[in-house]
FIVEXKE-169884 format. One line per 2 residues: number of its first residue (from 0); their letters; for each residue x, y, z of C-alpha. Coordinates in nm, 4 decimals, padded with zeros to 6 digits. Layout:
NUM> a> X Y Z | ...
END
This chain:
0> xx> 02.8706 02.7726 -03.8015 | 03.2224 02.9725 -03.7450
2> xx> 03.0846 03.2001 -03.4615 | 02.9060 02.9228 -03.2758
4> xx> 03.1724 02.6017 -03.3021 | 03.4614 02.8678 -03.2219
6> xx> 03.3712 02.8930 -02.8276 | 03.3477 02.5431 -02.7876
8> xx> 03.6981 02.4981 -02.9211 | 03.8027 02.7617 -02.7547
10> xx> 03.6838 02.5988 -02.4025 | 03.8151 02.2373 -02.4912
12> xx> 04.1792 02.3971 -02.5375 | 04.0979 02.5835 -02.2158
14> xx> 04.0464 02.2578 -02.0239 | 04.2966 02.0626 -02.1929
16> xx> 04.5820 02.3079 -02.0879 | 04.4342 02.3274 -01.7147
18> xx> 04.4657 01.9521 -01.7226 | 04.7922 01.9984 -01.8548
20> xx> 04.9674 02.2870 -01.6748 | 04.7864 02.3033 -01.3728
22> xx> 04.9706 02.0053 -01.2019 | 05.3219 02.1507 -01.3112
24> xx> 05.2178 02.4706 -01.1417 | 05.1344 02.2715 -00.8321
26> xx> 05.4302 02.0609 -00.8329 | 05.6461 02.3662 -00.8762
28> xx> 05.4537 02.5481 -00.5913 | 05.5043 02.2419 -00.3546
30> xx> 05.8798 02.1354 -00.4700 | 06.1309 02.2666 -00.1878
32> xx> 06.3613 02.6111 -00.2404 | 06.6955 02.6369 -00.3537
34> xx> 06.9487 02.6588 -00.1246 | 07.0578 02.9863 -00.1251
36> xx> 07.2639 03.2214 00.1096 | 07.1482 03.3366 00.4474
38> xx> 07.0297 03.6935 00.3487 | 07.1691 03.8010 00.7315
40> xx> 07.5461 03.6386 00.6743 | 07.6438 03.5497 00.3480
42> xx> 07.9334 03.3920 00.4887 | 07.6600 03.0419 00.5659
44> xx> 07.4052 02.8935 00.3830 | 06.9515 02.9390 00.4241
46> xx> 06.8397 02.5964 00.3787 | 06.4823 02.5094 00.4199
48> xx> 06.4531 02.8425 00.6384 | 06.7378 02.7634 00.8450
50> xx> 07.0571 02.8722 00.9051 | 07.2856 02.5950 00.7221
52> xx> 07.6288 02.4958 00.7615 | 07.7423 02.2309 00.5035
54> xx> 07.9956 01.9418 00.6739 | 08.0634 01.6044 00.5128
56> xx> 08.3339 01.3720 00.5067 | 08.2826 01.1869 00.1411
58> xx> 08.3359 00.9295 -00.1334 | 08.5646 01.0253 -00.4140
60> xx> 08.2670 01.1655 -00.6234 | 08.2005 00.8778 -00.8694
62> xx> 07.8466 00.7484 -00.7294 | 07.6884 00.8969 -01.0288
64> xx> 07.9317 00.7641 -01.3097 | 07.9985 00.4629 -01.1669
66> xx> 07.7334 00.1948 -01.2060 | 07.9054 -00.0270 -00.9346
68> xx> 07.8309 00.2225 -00.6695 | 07.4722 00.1813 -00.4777
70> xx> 07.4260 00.5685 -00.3701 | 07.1501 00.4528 -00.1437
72> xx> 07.3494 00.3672 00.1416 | 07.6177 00.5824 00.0668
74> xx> 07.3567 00.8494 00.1293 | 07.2163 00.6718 00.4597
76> xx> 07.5588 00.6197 00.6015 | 07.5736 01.0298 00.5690
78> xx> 07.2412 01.0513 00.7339 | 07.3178 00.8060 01.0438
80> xx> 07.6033 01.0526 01.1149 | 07.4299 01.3734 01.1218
82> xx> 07.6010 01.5291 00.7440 | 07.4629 01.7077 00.5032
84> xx> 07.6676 01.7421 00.2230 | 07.8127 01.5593 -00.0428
86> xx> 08.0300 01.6197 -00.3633 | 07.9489 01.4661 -00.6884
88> xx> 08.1221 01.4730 -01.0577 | 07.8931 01.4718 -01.3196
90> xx> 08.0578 01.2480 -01.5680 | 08.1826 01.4376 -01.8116
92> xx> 08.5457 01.3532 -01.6133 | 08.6336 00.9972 -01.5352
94> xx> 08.9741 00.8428 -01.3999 | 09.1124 00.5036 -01.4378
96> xx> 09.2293 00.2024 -01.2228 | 09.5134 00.3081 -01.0318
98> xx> 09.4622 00.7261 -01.0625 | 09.6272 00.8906 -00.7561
100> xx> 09.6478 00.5771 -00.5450 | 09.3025 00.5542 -00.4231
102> xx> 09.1997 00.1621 -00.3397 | 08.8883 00.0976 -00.5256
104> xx> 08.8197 00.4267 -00.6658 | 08.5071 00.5238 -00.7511
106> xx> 08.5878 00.7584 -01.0500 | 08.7366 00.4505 -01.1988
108> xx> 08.4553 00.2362 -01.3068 | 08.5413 -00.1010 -01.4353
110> xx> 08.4993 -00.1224 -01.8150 | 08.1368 -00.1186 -01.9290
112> xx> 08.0559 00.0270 -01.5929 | 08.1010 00.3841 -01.6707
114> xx> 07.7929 00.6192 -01.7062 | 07.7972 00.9348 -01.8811
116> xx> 07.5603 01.2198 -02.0219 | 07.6161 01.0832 -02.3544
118> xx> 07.4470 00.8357 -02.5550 | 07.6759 00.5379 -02.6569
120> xx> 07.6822 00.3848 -03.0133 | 07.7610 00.0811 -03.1771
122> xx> 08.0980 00.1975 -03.2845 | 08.3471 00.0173 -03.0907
124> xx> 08.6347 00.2153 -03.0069 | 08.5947 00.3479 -02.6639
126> xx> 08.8915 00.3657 -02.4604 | 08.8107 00.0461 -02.2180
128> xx> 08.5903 -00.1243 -02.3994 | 08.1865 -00.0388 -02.5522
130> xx> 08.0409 00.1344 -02.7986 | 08.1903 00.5199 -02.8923
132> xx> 07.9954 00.8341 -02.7458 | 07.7358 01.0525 -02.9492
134> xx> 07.8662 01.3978 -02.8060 | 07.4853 01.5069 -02.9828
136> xx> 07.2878 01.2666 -02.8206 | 07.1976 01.2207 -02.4286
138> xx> 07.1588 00.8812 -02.2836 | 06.8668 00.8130 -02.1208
140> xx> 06.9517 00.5847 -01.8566 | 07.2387 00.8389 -01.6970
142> xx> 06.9448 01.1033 -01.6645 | 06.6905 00.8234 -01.4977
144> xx> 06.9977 00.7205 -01.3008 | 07.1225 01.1265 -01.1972
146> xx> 06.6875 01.1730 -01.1027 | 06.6964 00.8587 -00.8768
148> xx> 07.0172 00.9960 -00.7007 | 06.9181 01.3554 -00.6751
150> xx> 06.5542 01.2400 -00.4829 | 06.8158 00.9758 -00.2747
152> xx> 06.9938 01.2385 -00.1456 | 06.6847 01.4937 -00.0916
154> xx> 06.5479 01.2138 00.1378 | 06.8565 01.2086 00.3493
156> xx> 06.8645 01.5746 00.3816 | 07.1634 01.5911 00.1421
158> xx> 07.2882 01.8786 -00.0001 | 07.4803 01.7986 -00.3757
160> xx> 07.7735 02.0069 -00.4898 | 07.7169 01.8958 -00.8756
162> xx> 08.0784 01.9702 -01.0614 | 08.0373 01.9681 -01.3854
164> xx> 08.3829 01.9529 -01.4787 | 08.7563 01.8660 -01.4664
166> xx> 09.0759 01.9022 -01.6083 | 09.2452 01.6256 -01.7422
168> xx> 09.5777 01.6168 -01.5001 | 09.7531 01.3018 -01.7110
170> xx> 09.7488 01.1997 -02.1129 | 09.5768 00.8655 -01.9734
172> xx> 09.2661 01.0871 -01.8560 | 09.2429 01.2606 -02.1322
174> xx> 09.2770 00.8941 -02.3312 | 08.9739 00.8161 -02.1639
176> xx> 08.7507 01.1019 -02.1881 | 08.4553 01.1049 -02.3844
178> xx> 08.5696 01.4658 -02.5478 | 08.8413 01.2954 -02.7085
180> xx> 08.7795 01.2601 -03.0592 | 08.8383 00.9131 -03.0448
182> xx> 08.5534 00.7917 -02.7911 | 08.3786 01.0122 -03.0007
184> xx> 08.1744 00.9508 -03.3503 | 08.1733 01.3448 -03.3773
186> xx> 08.5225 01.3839 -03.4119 | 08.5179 01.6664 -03.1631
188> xx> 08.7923 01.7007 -02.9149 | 09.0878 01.6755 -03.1590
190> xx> 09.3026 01.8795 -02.9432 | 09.5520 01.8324 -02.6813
192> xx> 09.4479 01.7576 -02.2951 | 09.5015 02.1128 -02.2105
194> xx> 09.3044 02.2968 -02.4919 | 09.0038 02.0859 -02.3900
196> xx> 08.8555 02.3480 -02.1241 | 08.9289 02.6615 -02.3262
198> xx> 08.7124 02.8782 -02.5853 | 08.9801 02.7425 -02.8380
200> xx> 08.7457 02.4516 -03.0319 | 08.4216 02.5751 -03.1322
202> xx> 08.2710 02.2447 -03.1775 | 08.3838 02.1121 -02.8076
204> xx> 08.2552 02.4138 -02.6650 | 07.9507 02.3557 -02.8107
206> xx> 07.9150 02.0189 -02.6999 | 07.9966 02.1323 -02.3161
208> xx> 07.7551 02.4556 -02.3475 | 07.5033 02.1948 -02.4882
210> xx> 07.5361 01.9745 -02.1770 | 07.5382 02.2174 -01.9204
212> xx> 07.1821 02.3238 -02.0974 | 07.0798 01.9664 -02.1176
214> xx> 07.1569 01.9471 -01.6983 | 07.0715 02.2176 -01.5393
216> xx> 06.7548 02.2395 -01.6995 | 06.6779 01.8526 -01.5975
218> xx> 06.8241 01.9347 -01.1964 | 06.6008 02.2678 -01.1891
220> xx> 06.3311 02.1173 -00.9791 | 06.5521 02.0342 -00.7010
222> xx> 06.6316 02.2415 -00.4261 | 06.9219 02.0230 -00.2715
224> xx> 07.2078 02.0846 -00.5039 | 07.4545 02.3999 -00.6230
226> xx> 07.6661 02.3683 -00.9304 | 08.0544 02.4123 -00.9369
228> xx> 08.1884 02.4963 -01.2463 | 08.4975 02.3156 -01.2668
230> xx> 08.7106 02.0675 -01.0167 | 09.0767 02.2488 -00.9726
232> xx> 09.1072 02.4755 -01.2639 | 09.4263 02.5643 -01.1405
234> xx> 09.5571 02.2538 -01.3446 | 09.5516 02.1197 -01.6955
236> xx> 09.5078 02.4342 -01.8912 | 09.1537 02.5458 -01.7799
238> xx> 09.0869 02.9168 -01.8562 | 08.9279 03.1683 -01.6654
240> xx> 08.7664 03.2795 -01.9575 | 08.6095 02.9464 -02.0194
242> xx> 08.5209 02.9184 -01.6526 | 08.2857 03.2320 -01.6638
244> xx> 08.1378 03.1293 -02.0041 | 08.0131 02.8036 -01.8294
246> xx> 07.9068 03.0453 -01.5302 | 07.6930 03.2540 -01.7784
248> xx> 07.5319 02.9318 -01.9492 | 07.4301 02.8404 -01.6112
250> xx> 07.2752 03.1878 -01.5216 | 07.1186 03.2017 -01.8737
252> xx> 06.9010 02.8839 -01.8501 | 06.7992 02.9363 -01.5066
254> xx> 06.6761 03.2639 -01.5737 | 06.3392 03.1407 -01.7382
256> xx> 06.3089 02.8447 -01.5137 | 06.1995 02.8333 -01.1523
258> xx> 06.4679 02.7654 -00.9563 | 06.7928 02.9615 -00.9244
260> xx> 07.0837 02.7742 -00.7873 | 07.3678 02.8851 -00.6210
262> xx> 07.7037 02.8542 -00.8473 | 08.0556 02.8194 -00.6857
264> xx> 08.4049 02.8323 -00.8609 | 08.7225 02.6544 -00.7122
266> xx> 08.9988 02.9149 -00.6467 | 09.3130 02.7435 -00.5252
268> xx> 09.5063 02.4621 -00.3398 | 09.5375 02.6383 00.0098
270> xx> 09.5336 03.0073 00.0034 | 09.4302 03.2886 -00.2627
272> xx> 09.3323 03.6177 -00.2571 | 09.0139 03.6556 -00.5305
274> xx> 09.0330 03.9485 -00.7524 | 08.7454 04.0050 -00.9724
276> xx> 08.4820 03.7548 -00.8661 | 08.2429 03.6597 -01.1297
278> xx> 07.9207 03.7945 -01.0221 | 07.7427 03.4789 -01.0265
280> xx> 07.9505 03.3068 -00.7830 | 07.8225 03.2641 -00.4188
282> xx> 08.0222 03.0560 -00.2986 | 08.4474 03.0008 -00.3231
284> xx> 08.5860 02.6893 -00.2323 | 08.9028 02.5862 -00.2255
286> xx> 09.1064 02.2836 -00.1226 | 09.3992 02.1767 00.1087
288> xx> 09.3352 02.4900 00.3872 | 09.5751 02.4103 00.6737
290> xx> 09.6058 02.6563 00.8296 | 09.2897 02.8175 00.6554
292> xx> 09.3984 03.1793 00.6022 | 09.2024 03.2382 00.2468
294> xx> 08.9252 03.2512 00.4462 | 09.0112 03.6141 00.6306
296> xx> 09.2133 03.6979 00.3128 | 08.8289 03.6790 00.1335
298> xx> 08.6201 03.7355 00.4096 | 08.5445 04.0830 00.2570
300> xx> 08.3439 03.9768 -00.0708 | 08.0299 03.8197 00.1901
302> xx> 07.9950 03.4860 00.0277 | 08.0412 03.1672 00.1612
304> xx> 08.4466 03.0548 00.1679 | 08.4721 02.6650 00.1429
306> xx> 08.6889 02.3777 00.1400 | 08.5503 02.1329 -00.0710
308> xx> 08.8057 01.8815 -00.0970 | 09.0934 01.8042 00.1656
310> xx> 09.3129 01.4841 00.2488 | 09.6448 01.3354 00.1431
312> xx> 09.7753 01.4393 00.4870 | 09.7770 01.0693 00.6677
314> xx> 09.5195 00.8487 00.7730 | 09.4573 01.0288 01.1672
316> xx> 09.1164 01.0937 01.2546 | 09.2596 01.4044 01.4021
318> xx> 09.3681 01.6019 01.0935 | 09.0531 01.5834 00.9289
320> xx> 08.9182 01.6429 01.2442 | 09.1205 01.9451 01.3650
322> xx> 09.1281 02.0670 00.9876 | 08.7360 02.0444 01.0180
324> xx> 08.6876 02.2902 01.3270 | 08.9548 02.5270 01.2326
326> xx> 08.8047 02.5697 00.8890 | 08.4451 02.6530 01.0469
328> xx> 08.5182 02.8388 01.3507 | 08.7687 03.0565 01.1396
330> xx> 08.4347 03.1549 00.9533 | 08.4397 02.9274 00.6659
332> xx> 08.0457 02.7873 00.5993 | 08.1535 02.4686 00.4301
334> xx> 08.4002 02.1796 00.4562 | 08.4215 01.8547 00.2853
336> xx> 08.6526 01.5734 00.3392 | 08.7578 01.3047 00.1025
338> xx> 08.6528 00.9479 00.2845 | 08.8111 00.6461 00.1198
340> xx> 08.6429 00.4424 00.3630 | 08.3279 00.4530 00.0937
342> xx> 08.4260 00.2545 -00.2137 | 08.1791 00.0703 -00.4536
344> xx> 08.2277 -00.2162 -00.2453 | 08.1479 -00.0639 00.0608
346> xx> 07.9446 00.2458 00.0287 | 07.8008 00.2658 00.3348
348> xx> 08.1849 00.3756 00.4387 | 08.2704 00.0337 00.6261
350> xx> 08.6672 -00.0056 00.4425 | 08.8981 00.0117 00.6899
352> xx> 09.1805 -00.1225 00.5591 | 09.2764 00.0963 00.2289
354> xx> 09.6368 00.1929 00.1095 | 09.4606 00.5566 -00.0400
356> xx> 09.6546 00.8191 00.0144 | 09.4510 00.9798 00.3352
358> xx> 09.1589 00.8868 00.5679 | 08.7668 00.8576 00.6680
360> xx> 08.6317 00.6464 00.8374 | 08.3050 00.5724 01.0172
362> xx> 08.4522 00.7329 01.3918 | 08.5689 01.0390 01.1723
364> xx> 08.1731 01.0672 01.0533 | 08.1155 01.0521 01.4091
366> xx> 08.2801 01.3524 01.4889 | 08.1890 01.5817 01.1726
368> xx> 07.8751 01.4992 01.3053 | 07.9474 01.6442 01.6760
370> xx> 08.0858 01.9444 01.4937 | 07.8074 02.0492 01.3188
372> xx> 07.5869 01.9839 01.6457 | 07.8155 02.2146 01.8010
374> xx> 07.7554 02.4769 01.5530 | 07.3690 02.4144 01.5468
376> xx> 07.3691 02.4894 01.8980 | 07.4592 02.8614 01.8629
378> xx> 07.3371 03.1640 01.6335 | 07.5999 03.1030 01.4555
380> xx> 07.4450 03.3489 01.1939 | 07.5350 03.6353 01.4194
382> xx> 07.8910 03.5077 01.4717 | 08.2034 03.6337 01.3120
384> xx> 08.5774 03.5128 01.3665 | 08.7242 03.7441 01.6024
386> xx> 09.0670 03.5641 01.7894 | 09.1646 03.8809 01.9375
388> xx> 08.8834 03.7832 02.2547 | 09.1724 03.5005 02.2719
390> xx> 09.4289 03.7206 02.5567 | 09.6652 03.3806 02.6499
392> xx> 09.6593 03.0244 02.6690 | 09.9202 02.8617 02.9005
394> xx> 10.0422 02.6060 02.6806 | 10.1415 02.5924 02.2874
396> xx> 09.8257 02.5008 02.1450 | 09.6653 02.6551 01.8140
398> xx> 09.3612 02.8344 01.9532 | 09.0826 03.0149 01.7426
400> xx> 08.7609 03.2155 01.8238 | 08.4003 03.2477 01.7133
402> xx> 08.2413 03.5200 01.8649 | 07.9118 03.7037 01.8663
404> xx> 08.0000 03.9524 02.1590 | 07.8357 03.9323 02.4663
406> xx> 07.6054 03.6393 02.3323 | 07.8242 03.3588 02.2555
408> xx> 08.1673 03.2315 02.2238 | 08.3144 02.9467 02.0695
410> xx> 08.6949 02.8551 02.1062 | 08.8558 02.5548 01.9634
412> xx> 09.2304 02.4346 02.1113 | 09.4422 02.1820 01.9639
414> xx> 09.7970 02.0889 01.9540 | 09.9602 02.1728 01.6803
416> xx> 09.9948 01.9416 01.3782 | 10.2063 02.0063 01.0699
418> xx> 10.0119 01.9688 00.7149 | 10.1837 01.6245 00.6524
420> xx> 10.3028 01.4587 00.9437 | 10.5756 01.1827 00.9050
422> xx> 10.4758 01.0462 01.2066 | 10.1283 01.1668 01.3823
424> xx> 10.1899 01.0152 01.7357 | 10.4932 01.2624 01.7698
426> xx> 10.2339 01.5100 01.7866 | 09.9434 01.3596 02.0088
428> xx> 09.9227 01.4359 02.3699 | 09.7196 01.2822 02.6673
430> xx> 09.5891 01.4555 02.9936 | 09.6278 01.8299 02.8840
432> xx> 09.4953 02.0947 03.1431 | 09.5232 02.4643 02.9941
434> xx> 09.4177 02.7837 03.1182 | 09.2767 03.0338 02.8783
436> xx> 09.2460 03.4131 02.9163 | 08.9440 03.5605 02.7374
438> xx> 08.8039 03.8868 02.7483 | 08.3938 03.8949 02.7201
440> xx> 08.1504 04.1661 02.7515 | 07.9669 04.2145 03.1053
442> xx> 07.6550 03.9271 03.1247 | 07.6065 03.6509 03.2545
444> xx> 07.6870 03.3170 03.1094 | 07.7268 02.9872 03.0521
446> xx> 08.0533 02.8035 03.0003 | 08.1157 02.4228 02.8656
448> xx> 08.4167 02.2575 02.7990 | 08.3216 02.0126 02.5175
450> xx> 08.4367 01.6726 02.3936 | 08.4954 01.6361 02.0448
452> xx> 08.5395 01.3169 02.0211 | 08.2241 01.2049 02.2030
454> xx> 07.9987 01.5307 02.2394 | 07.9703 01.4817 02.6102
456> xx> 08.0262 01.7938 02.8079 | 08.3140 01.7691 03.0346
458> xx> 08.2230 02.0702 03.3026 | 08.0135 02.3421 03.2909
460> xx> 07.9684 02.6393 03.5055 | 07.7622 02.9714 03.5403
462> xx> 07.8904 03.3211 03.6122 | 07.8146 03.6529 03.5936
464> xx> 08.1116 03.8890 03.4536 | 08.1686 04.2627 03.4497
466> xx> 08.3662 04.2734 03.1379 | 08.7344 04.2745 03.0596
468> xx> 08.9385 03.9638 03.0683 | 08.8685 03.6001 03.2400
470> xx> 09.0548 03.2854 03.2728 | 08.8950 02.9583 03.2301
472> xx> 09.0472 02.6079 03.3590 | 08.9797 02.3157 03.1225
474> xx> 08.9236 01.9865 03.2553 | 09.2172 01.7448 03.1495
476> xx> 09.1729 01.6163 02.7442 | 09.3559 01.4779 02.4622
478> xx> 09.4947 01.6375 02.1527 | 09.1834 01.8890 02.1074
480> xx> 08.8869 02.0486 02.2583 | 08.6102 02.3613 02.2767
482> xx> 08.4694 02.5677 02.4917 | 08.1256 02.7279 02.4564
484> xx> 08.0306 03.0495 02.6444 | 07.6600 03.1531 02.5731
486> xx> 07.4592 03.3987 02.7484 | 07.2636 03.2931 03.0161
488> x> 06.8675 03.2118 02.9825
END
């Protein structure tokens, strides 16, 4: 009886784990990579076997946590303009009506309209209203909720920067965080604001280590997203120490799973030499780079330098715009712009009229858009920031270079423009005409003066050169504009 009954047991749990595992193996071999760095240049991203850049101009990073906001058209409205990037909190931070200024904010859901990772309860209490959180239990509907977004946002060619966490910069935030031990039935977070995102309190570390396990494991089939550790760590306490213990969680679930994600770590507002990198960071981002020296000051450690977050200069098109090129042609392989124009009233970016303190807007989508065309139209992977090709320019206009010698050259002139401008119209000007001295190795090329504003290219011209320094004419523009030299076909 044994030796004859054992095979056919043997077979049926055979067939019943094909049937089981079989399709998981299949939908693991068919989901799409990770996005990863470009094995050539580290400075820029390999995205579906191409050579990425990663450009936005986006919402204020509450379309997850905020059950007003409709991501859908958030994420078309990114799509229609050619950008492929957005930034998204993961709800373990929220803010409140009236944080920082920002008309309609999205990381200040109305009350009952906040989402988070945890499970609610029917303990009243919660800081605006609701049931208290279950820091030991994961709500359901916020995972359903983060799946639907994540495939959203794949469709629309979307890459996610997922930031799992933020300081709390006032008491109110910290009054309204779930990790406060009174939105919580744990009684975990009994601390002050700035101990919160420290090693200090066993139990609240536990209860972050516990989420970042609960996440990453439930984002590891999708390519489309890289985690950042923590939002500005600069402020409210955060620790370096608990910064790379986050890292390491991160590393140490993805190491039995099939996916590996890139992590990144915010350094600074502006400008900051890294010492010591982490080893699992690949990419650095900081925030606020006018004029965007951190990037040549890191340039060195061959990752990719970002800036993640910028605004709170003024409403112009123009800084965001300028800031945008400079950033990228100085080397840097991401940018990201905060766009109050999307709000959970309008998320497909149509508010024009908002008192927050910057800008976005649909004709500043326009021209990321034109940007990143720009850079798609070159090897950029082969291109380094070199301004020393730059010999003159005949007026006083902040000039930078982009060069892959002999190939291609990319130079981008603007006037210049102080971080915050009182007024920005004191610094505009009309019909510029500039001549530019640039020294190029001997070929024959290809030269276009470009429009940013429109993508339309003003004049172009072929010529062969024996090395050493040329001048170039542009044709008459306004406020800012780049010239592209490849090698001729």
């Amino acid at each position: 009886m044994y030796r004859t009954t054992m095979p056919k047991i043997l077979t049926l749990f055979i067939n019943l784990g094909a049937a089981l595992f079989l399709p998981l193996l299949a939908v693991q071999a068919e989901s799409p990579s990770s996005l990863t760095l470009h094995p050539e240049n580290p400075h820029y991203f390999l995205w579906e076997n191409k050579p990425t850049i990663l450009i936005t101009s986006g919402e204020h990073y509450g379309s997850l946590l905020n059950l007003d906001f409709d991501f859908r058209p958030y994420f078309k409205a990114l799509k229609a303009d050619g950008l492929n990037h957005t930034r998204i909190f993961s709800g373990t931070y929220r803010e409140v009506r009236g944080s920082f200024g920002i008309t309609d904010n999205p990381l200040a859901p109305h009350p009952n309209r906040y989402i988070g990772p945890w499970a609610r309860t029917e303990s009243d209490g919660y800081f605006d209203g609701g049931g208290k959180f279950d820091l030991t239990r994961w709500d359901k509907a916020y995972f359903k909720r983060l799946n639907q977004l994540m495939k959203a946002a794949e469709d629309a060619g979307v890459i996610i920067e997922f930031t799992l966490f933020c300081p709390l910069y006032k008491e109110i935030l910290w009054q309204a965080s779930p990790m406060n031990h009174k939105n919580n039935v744990n009684n975990i977070g009994k601390c002050k604001s700035t101990e919160s995102l420290t090693l200090q309190h066993k139990e609240l570390l536990n209860a972050q280590l516990a989420f970042v396990r609960k996440v990453v494991a439930a984002l590891n089939p999708f390519g489309n997203l890289y985690f950042e550790v923590c939002n500005e760590p600069y402020f409210g306490g955060v620790t370096m120490e608990w910064q790379h213990r986050i890292a390491d969680e991160i590393t140490a679930v993805e190491s039995n799973l099939p996916h590996k994600h890139l992590i990144s770590m915010n350094i600074a507002n502006g400008a900051k030499k890294i010492e010591n990198p982490h080893p699992a960071i690949s990419i650095f981002n900081f925030h606020y780079c006018t004029p965007p020296k951190t990037i040549a000051m890191n340039y060195h450690l061959n990752k990719v330098i970002g800036e993640n977050e910028t605004g709170f200069r003024g409403k112009a098109d123009l800084l965001y715009r300028t800031e945008c090129w400079d950033f990228l042609i100085a080397g840097g392989g991401l940018y990201n712009n905060l766009d109050y124009s999307f709000t959970p009233k309008t998320p497909d970016g149509t508010l024009t009229d908002f008192k927050s303190p910057g800008g976005g807007s649909p004709a500043l989508r326009k021209q990321l858009g034109i940007c990143k065309d720009f850079f798609y139209s070159m090897d950029f992977i082969n291109m380094n920031p070199d301004n020393s090709v730059i010999k003159s320019i005949s007026d006083k206009l902040t000039a930078s270079a982009l060069v892959e010698p002999g190939k291609c050259y990319a130079i981008y002139l603007h006037v210049p423009l102080p971080t915050k401008p009182k007024n920005i119209s004191d610094h505009m000007r009309d019909n510029l005409n500039v001549t530019l001295s640039l020294e190029l190795a001997q070929n024959k090329y290809t030269a276009e003066w470009i429009d940013t504003k429109t993508g339309a290219i003003a004049t172009t011209k072929k010529f062969a050169h024996k090395g050493g320094n040329r001048e170039f004419r542009s044709p008459s523009f306004a406020n800012d504009i780049v010239l592209r030299i490849k090698k001729a076909d």
